[in-house]
N, C-alpha and C positions, 0 to 999 in steps of 0.2 A: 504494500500500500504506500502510495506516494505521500510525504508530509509535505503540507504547505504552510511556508513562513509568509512573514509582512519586516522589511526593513523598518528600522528605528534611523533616517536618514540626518547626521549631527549637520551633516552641509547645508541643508534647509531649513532648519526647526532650529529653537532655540532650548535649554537643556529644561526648563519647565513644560514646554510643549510638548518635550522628548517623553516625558517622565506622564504626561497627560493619556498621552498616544496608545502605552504599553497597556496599560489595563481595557484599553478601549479593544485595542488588536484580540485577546487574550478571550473578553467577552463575545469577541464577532467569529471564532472560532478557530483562529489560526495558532497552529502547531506549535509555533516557533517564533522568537523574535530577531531578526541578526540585528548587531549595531556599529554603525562604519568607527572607525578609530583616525580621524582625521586633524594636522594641524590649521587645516587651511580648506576653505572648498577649492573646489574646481574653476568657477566663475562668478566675478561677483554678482549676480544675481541669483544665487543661491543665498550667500549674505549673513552664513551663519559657521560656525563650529567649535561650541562647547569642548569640551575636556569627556572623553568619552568614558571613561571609569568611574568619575564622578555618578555620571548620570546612571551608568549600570547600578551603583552601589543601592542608589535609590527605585529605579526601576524594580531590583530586587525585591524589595520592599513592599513596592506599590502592583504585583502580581505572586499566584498562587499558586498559578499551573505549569506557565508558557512557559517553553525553555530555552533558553538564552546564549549568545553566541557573539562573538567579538569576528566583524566581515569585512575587512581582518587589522589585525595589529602584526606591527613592525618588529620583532625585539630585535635590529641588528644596529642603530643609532640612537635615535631619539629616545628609547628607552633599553636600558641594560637588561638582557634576559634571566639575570635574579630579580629583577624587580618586577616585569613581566609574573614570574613566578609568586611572587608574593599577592601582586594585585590580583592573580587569575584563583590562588585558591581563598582569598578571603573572599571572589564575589562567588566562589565555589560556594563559603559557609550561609552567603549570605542569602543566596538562593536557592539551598538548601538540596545541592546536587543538581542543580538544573541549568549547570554553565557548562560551553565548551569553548576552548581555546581556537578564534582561528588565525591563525597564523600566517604571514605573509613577507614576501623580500620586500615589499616597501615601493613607496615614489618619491621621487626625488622633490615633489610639491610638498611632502610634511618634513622628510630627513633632512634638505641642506638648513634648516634654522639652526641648526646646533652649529654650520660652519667650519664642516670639516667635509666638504668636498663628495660626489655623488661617484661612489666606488660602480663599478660595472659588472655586467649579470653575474657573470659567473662569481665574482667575487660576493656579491651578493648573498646567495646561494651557498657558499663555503658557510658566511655568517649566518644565515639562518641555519645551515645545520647544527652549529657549534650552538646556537641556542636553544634552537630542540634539546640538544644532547643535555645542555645547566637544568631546562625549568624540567626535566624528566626526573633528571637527580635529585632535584630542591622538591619536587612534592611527594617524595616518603619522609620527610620530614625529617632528613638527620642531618649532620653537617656534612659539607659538601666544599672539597677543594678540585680546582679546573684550571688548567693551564692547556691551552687552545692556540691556535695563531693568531685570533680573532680576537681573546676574548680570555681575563682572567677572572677564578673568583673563588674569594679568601675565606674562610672556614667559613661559610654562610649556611645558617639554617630557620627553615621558617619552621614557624612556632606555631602557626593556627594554621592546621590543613586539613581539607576533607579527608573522612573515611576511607572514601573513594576518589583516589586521582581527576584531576580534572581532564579529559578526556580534549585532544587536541586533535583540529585540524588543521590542512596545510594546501595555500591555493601555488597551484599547479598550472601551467599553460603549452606544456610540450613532453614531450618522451623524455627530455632531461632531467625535468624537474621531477616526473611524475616515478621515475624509478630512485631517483635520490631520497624521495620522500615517501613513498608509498610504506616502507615496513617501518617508518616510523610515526605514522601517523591511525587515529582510527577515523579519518574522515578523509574525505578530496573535498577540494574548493576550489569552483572554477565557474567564470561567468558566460562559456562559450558550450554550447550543446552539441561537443564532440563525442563520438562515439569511442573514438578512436584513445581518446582518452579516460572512458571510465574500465576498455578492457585494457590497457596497460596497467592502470592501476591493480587492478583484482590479480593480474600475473604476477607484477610485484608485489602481492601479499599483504595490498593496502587495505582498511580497516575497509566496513561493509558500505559506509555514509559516504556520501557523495552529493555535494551540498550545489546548485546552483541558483543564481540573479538574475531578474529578468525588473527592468524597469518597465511601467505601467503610464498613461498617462489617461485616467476615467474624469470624462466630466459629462456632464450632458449635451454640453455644446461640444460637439466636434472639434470644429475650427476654433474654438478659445483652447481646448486641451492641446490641440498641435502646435498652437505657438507658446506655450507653457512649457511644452516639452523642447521645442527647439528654446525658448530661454534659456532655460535650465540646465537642457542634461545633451546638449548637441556635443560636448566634452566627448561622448560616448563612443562618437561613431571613430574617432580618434584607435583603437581598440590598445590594449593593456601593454604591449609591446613599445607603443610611444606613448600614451601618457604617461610611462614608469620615468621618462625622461624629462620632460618639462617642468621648468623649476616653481611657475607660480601663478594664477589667474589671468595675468595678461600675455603669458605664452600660448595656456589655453585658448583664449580668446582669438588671437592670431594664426593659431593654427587651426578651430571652425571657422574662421570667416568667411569663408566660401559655402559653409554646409549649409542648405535649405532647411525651411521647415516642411518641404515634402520628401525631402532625403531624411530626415528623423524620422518624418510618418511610416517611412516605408521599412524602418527597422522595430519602434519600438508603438504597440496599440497604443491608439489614441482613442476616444471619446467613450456611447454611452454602451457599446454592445460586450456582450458576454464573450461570443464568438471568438472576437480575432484574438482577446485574451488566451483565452482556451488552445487555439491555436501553438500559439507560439510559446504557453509553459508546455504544448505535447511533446515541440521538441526536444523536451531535456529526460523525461521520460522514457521518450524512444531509444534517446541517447543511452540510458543507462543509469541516470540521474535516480535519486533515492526522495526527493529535498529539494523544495524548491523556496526561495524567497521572492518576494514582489517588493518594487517600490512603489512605492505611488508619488508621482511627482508633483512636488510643489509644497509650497509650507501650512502651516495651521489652519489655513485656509479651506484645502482642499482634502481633507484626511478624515474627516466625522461620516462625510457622504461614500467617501468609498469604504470605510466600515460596513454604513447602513446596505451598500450594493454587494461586500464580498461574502455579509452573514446573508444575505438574503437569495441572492442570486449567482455570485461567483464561486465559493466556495462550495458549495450543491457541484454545480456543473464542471469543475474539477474532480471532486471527488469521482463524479461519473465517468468521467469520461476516461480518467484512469485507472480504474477500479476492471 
Protein backbone atom coordinates (compact mmCIF):
# COMPACT_ATOMS: atom_id res chain seq x y z
CA UNK A 1 0.00 0.00 0.00
CA UNK A 2 1.35 3.35 -1.08
CA UNK A 3 1.63 6.13 1.96
CA UNK A 4 0.98 9.53 1.18
CA UNK A 5 2.68 12.46 2.77
CA UNK A 6 1.91 16.56 2.53
CA UNK A 7 5.34 18.73 2.69
CA UNK A 8 5.76 21.13 5.70
CA UNK A 9 7.38 23.77 2.80
CA UNK A 10 9.94 26.26 5.42
CA UNK A 11 10.58 28.29 1.96
CA UNK A 12 6.98 29.51 1.84
CA UNK A 13 5.36 29.51 5.21
CA UNK A 14 6.46 31.00 8.12
CA UNK A 15 7.49 28.78 11.24
CA UNK A 16 3.88 29.47 13.14
CA UNK A 17 2.18 28.74 9.93
CA UNK A 18 4.48 25.70 9.79
CA UNK A 19 3.42 24.48 13.06
CA UNK A 20 -0.43 25.44 12.12
CA UNK A 21 -0.38 23.26 8.97
CA UNK A 22 0.98 19.91 10.66
CA UNK A 23 -2.01 19.10 12.65
CA UNK A 24 -4.29 20.22 9.81
CA UNK A 25 -2.25 17.67 7.28
CA UNK A 26 -2.54 14.94 10.06
CA UNK A 27 -6.58 15.53 10.59
CA UNK A 28 -7.18 15.42 6.57
CA UNK A 29 -5.44 12.16 6.56
CA UNK A 30 -2.09 12.19 5.23
CA UNK A 31 0.53 9.43 6.24
CA UNK A 32 3.22 11.41 6.79
CA UNK A 33 4.63 14.87 7.04
CA UNK A 34 8.21 15.78 5.29
CA UNK A 35 9.89 19.18 6.29
CA UNK A 36 12.44 20.84 3.92
CA UNK A 37 15.75 21.93 6.10
CA UNK A 38 16.40 25.15 4.35
CA UNK A 39 18.89 28.21 4.96
CA UNK A 40 17.53 30.26 2.30
CA UNK A 41 14.48 29.69 -0.40
CA UNK A 42 14.91 29.32 -3.68
CA UNK A 43 13.28 32.74 -4.84
CA UNK A 44 12.40 35.51 -3.38
CA UNK A 45 8.97 35.14 -3.67
CA UNK A 46 8.61 32.39 -1.63
CA UNK A 47 9.91 34.91 1.05
CA UNK A 48 10.35 32.60 3.84
CA UNK A 49 12.78 30.13 5.92
CA UNK A 50 12.54 29.56 9.48
CA UNK A 51 15.07 27.36 11.37
CA UNK A 52 13.79 23.89 10.51
CA UNK A 53 14.34 21.92 13.95
CA UNK A 54 12.81 24.52 15.74
CA UNK A 55 9.66 24.01 14.03
CA UNK A 56 9.94 20.19 14.13
CA UNK A 57 10.51 20.27 17.84
CA UNK A 58 7.07 21.93 18.04
CA UNK A 59 5.29 20.21 15.38
CA UNK A 60 6.09 17.27 17.48
CA UNK A 61 4.01 18.48 19.81
CA UNK A 62 1.24 19.84 18.14
CA UNK A 63 0.43 16.19 16.39
CA UNK A 64 -0.36 12.53 17.59
CA UNK A 65 -0.11 10.38 14.78
CA UNK A 66 1.72 11.72 11.54
CA UNK A 67 5.10 10.64 11.16
CA UNK A 68 7.66 12.90 10.51
CA UNK A 69 10.76 13.37 8.37
CA UNK A 70 13.55 15.93 7.64
CA UNK A 71 13.29 16.24 3.07
CA UNK A 72 16.26 16.54 3.69
CA UNK A 73 19.11 17.84 5.84
CA UNK A 74 22.76 18.44 5.08
CA UNK A 75 25.09 17.17 7.94
CA UNK A 76 28.21 17.76 5.63
CA UNK A 77 28.71 21.89 6.48
CA UNK A 78 26.28 23.93 7.84
CA UNK A 79 25.63 21.55 10.56
CA UNK A 80 28.34 18.93 12.08
CA UNK A 81 26.92 15.31 11.81
CA UNK A 82 27.12 14.95 15.95
CA UNK A 83 25.00 17.42 16.13
CA UNK A 84 22.60 16.23 13.35
CA UNK A 85 22.63 13.26 15.61
CA UNK A 86 21.73 14.90 18.79
CA UNK A 87 18.86 17.08 17.16
CA UNK A 88 17.47 13.86 15.14
CA UNK A 89 17.20 11.75 18.35
CA UNK A 90 15.65 14.39 20.76
CA UNK A 91 12.95 15.18 17.93
CA UNK A 92 13.01 11.09 17.86
CA UNK A 93 11.82 11.43 21.96
CA UNK A 94 9.87 14.10 21.15
CA UNK A 95 7.62 12.47 18.75
CA UNK A 96 7.79 9.65 20.40
CA UNK A 97 9.36 7.25 17.41
CA UNK A 98 7.68 8.91 14.64
CA UNK A 99 10.82 10.64 13.05
CA UNK A 100 13.02 9.68 10.22
CA UNK A 101 16.22 11.09 9.39
CA UNK A 102 16.49 12.39 5.65
CA UNK A 103 19.56 12.85 4.65
CA UNK A 104 21.15 14.79 1.95
CA UNK A 105 24.73 16.01 0.12
CA UNK A 106 23.32 19.59 0.33
CA UNK A 107 23.00 22.86 -2.09
CA UNK A 108 25.25 25.12 -2.23
CA UNK A 109 22.19 27.94 -1.73
CA UNK A 110 22.19 26.87 2.23
CA UNK A 111 26.01 25.51 2.63
CA UNK A 112 28.23 28.47 1.37
CA UNK A 113 26.87 30.94 4.40
CA UNK A 114 29.30 29.34 6.67
CA UNK A 115 32.11 30.55 3.91
CA UNK A 116 34.06 27.86 3.26
CA UNK A 117 33.72 27.38 -0.38
CA UNK A 118 31.17 24.62 -2.37
CA UNK A 119 33.23 21.21 -2.31
CA UNK A 120 32.10 19.04 -5.43
CA UNK A 121 29.83 15.99 -5.84
CA UNK A 122 31.87 13.41 -5.39
CA UNK A 123 33.57 15.16 -2.43
CA UNK A 124 30.28 15.78 -1.21
CA UNK A 125 29.24 12.22 -1.20
CA UNK A 126 32.62 11.16 0.70
CA UNK A 127 31.14 13.63 3.53
CA UNK A 128 27.87 12.53 3.68
CA UNK A 129 29.07 9.16 4.13
CA UNK A 130 31.46 9.97 6.99
CA UNK A 131 28.24 11.38 8.53
CA UNK A 132 26.10 8.59 8.18
CA UNK A 133 28.92 6.55 9.51
CA UNK A 134 29.01 9.56 13.26
CA UNK A 135 25.13 9.86 13.61
CA UNK A 136 24.88 5.76 13.23
CA UNK A 137 27.59 5.47 16.02
CA UNK A 138 26.19 8.43 18.38
CA UNK A 139 22.47 6.81 18.43
CA UNK A 140 23.37 3.69 20.61
CA UNK A 141 24.12 6.18 22.93
CA UNK A 142 27.69 5.42 24.04
CA UNK A 143 30.77 7.40 23.53
CA UNK A 144 31.99 7.79 20.23
CA UNK A 145 35.48 8.77 18.93
CA UNK A 146 35.96 9.35 14.62
CA UNK A 147 38.70 10.28 12.93
CA UNK A 148 37.54 10.48 9.16
CA UNK A 149 39.14 12.70 6.36
CA UNK A 150 36.17 14.72 6.58
CA UNK A 151 35.31 14.86 9.76
CA UNK A 152 36.53 14.49 13.56
CA UNK A 153 34.60 13.77 16.74
CA UNK A 154 35.99 13.65 20.25
CA UNK A 155 34.54 11.30 22.93
CA UNK A 156 30.81 12.44 22.06
CA UNK A 157 27.80 10.94 23.46
CA UNK A 158 24.38 11.79 23.42
CA UNK A 159 22.51 11.32 26.44
CA UNK A 160 18.80 11.27 25.58
CA UNK A 161 18.08 8.64 22.72
CA UNK A 162 15.25 6.76 21.41
CA UNK A 163 14.75 3.18 22.39
CA UNK A 164 14.66 2.67 18.94
CA UNK A 165 17.34 4.40 16.49
CA UNK A 166 16.08 6.85 14.44
CA UNK A 167 15.63 5.35 11.24
CA UNK A 168 17.54 7.22 8.25
CA UNK A 169 17.00 8.05 4.86
CA UNK A 170 19.27 9.00 2.13
CA UNK A 171 18.40 11.06 -1.26
CA UNK A 172 19.95 9.52 -4.04
CA UNK A 173 19.96 10.70 -7.89
CA UNK A 174 22.15 8.12 -9.84
CA UNK A 175 23.67 4.53 -9.64
CA UNK A 176 26.60 6.39 -7.80
CA UNK A 177 24.96 7.58 -5.19
CA UNK A 178 22.21 4.81 -4.97
CA UNK A 179 24.87 1.90 -4.25
CA UNK A 180 27.13 4.19 -1.97
CA UNK A 181 24.07 4.47 0.08
CA UNK A 182 21.68 1.91 -0.33
CA UNK A 183 23.10 -0.64 2.60
CA UNK A 184 23.34 2.19 4.65
CA UNK A 185 20.29 3.49 4.70
CA UNK A 186 16.45 2.09 5.58
CA UNK A 187 14.87 4.52 3.20
CA UNK A 188 15.65 6.11 -0.62
CA UNK A 189 14.91 9.61 -1.22
CA UNK A 190 14.50 10.90 -4.47
CA UNK A 191 12.31 13.58 -6.26
CA UNK A 192 12.51 11.81 -9.81
CA UNK A 193 10.00 8.77 -10.65
CA UNK A 194 12.88 6.58 -11.86
CA UNK A 195 12.45 3.11 -12.18
CA UNK A 196 15.65 2.52 -12.61
CA UNK A 197 16.46 3.79 -9.40
CA UNK A 198 14.32 2.07 -6.95
CA UNK A 199 15.71 -1.49 -8.51
CA UNK A 200 19.36 -0.59 -7.92
CA UNK A 201 18.45 0.27 -4.72
CA UNK A 202 16.66 -3.14 -3.56
CA UNK A 203 20.11 -4.96 -5.31
CA UNK A 204 22.11 -2.84 -3.05
CA UNK A 205 20.31 -4.07 -0.13
CA UNK A 206 18.77 -0.69 0.55
CA UNK A 207 16.09 -0.41 3.20
CA UNK A 208 12.37 -1.21 2.00
CA UNK A 209 11.09 2.87 1.92
CA UNK A 210 11.40 4.71 -0.92
CA UNK A 211 10.27 8.16 -0.39
CA UNK A 212 9.30 10.50 -3.31
CA UNK A 213 8.02 14.64 -4.02
CA UNK A 214 5.81 15.76 -6.22
CA UNK A 215 4.97 19.50 -6.12
CA UNK A 216 1.05 20.29 -6.55
CA UNK A 217 -0.40 23.60 -7.42
CA UNK A 218 -4.63 23.08 -6.47
CA UNK A 219 -6.64 26.03 -6.77
CA UNK A 220 -9.86 26.50 -8.24
CA UNK A 221 -8.86 28.96 -10.78
CA UNK A 222 -6.75 27.36 -13.07
CA UNK A 223 -4.84 30.00 -14.46
CA UNK A 224 -4.33 31.80 -10.99
CA UNK A 225 -2.76 28.30 -9.70
CA UNK A 226 -0.31 28.22 -12.83
CA UNK A 227 1.12 31.47 -12.27
CA UNK A 228 1.57 30.72 -8.48
CA UNK A 229 3.39 27.86 -9.56
CA UNK A 230 5.52 29.50 -12.04
CA UNK A 231 6.16 32.30 -9.19
CA UNK A 232 7.14 30.15 -6.83
CA UNK A 233 8.44 26.95 -7.79
CA UNK A 234 9.75 27.51 -11.78
CA UNK A 235 13.35 26.81 -9.57
CA UNK A 236 12.20 23.28 -10.26
CA UNK A 237 12.35 22.61 -13.62
CA UNK A 238 16.19 23.61 -13.19
CA UNK A 239 16.35 19.77 -11.93
CA UNK A 240 18.65 18.62 -8.79
CA UNK A 241 21.99 18.33 -10.80
CA UNK A 242 22.05 22.22 -11.15
CA UNK A 243 20.28 23.63 -8.46
CA UNK A 244 22.84 21.69 -6.03
CA UNK A 245 25.08 24.46 -7.60
CA UNK A 246 23.61 27.81 -7.48
CA UNK A 247 24.72 30.00 -4.70
CA UNK A 248 21.60 32.11 -3.89
CA UNK A 249 17.83 33.40 -5.16
CA UNK A 250 19.15 35.69 -7.75
CA UNK A 251 21.08 32.93 -9.47
CA UNK A 252 17.95 31.10 -9.23
CA UNK A 253 16.03 33.77 -10.77
CA UNK A 254 18.54 34.18 -13.66
CA UNK A 255 18.76 30.97 -14.46
CA UNK A 256 14.34 30.42 -14.92
CA UNK A 257 14.04 33.59 -16.66
CA UNK A 258 13.21 32.04 -19.79
CA UNK A 259 10.88 29.34 -18.08
CA UNK A 260 7.19 29.89 -18.95
CA UNK A 261 4.34 29.56 -16.95
CA UNK A 262 3.07 26.92 -19.43
CA UNK A 263 6.49 25.20 -19.21
CA UNK A 264 5.65 24.70 -15.36
CA UNK A 265 2.17 23.62 -16.39
CA UNK A 266 3.28 21.08 -18.35
CA UNK A 267 5.52 19.43 -15.41
CA UNK A 268 3.97 20.11 -12.28
CA UNK A 269 -0.61 19.88 -11.85
CA UNK A 270 -2.05 22.85 -11.65
CA UNK A 271 -5.74 23.95 -10.77
CA UNK A 272 -9.09 22.34 -9.51
CA UNK A 273 -9.18 18.45 -10.88
CA UNK A 274 -8.23 15.33 -9.06
CA UNK A 275 -7.06 13.70 -12.29
CA UNK A 276 -3.90 15.14 -13.54
CA UNK A 277 -2.92 14.85 -9.73
CA UNK A 278 -3.55 11.29 -9.75
CA UNK A 279 -1.70 11.12 -12.76
CA UNK A 280 1.53 12.09 -12.17
CA UNK A 281 1.95 10.71 -8.16
CA UNK A 282 1.16 7.03 -10.55
CA UNK A 283 4.23 7.63 -11.62
CA UNK A 284 6.22 7.20 -8.70
CA UNK A 285 4.30 4.06 -7.83
CA UNK A 286 4.84 2.54 -11.09
CA UNK A 287 8.40 3.45 -10.46
CA UNK A 288 8.78 1.43 -7.59
CA UNK A 289 8.04 4.21 -5.05
CA UNK A 290 6.73 3.08 -1.50
CA UNK A 291 5.97 7.09 -0.22
CA UNK A 292 4.92 9.64 -1.69
CA UNK A 293 4.95 13.56 -0.53
CA UNK A 294 2.82 16.41 -2.20
CA UNK A 295 3.45 20.18 -1.86
CA UNK A 296 1.14 22.23 -2.39
CA UNK A 297 2.39 25.52 -3.45
CA UNK A 298 2.02 28.74 -2.11
CA UNK A 299 1.86 30.07 1.44
CA UNK A 300 -0.92 30.21 4.21
CA UNK A 301 -2.91 31.30 1.97
CA UNK A 302 -3.44 28.47 -0.17
CA UNK A 303 -3.06 25.33 2.35
CA UNK A 304 -6.62 25.11 4.42
CA UNK A 305 -8.59 24.54 0.95
CA UNK A 306 -6.24 21.98 -0.25
CA UNK A 307 -6.64 20.15 3.00
CA UNK A 308 -10.60 20.46 2.73
CA UNK A 309 -9.98 18.87 -1.40
CA UNK A 310 -7.08 16.13 -0.31
CA UNK A 311 -9.47 14.68 2.93
CA UNK A 312 -12.39 14.90 0.80
CA UNK A 313 -11.55 14.07 -2.76
CA UNK A 314 -7.68 13.51 -3.31
CA UNK A 315 -6.66 11.21 -0.86
CA UNK A 316 -9.80 8.71 -1.65
CA UNK A 317 -8.70 8.79 -5.28
CA UNK A 318 -5.06 7.85 -4.53
CA UNK A 319 -5.70 5.49 -2.34
CA UNK A 320 -7.73 3.90 -5.25
CA UNK A 321 -6.07 4.18 -7.79
CA UNK A 322 -3.14 2.44 -6.12
CA UNK A 323 -4.55 0.04 -4.09
Amino acid sequence: MVRFGYTLMTEQSGPRALVRHAPLAERAGFDFAVMSDHFSPWLDTQAHSPYAWSVLGAVAQATERIELMTYVTAPIMRYHPAVVAQKAATIGLLSEERFTLGLGAGENLNEHVIGQGWPPVNVRHEMLSEAVEIIRALSGGEYVNYTGRHYRVDSAKLWDVPQRPVPIGVGVSGPQSVRRFAPAAEAMISTEPRAELCRGWDSAGGGDRKIGQLPVSWGTDRDAAVRRAHEQFRWFAGGWKVNAELPGPPAFAGATQYVRPEDVAATIPCGPDVQPIVDSVSAFWQAGFTDVALVQIGGDDHQDGFFEFAERELLPALRKASS
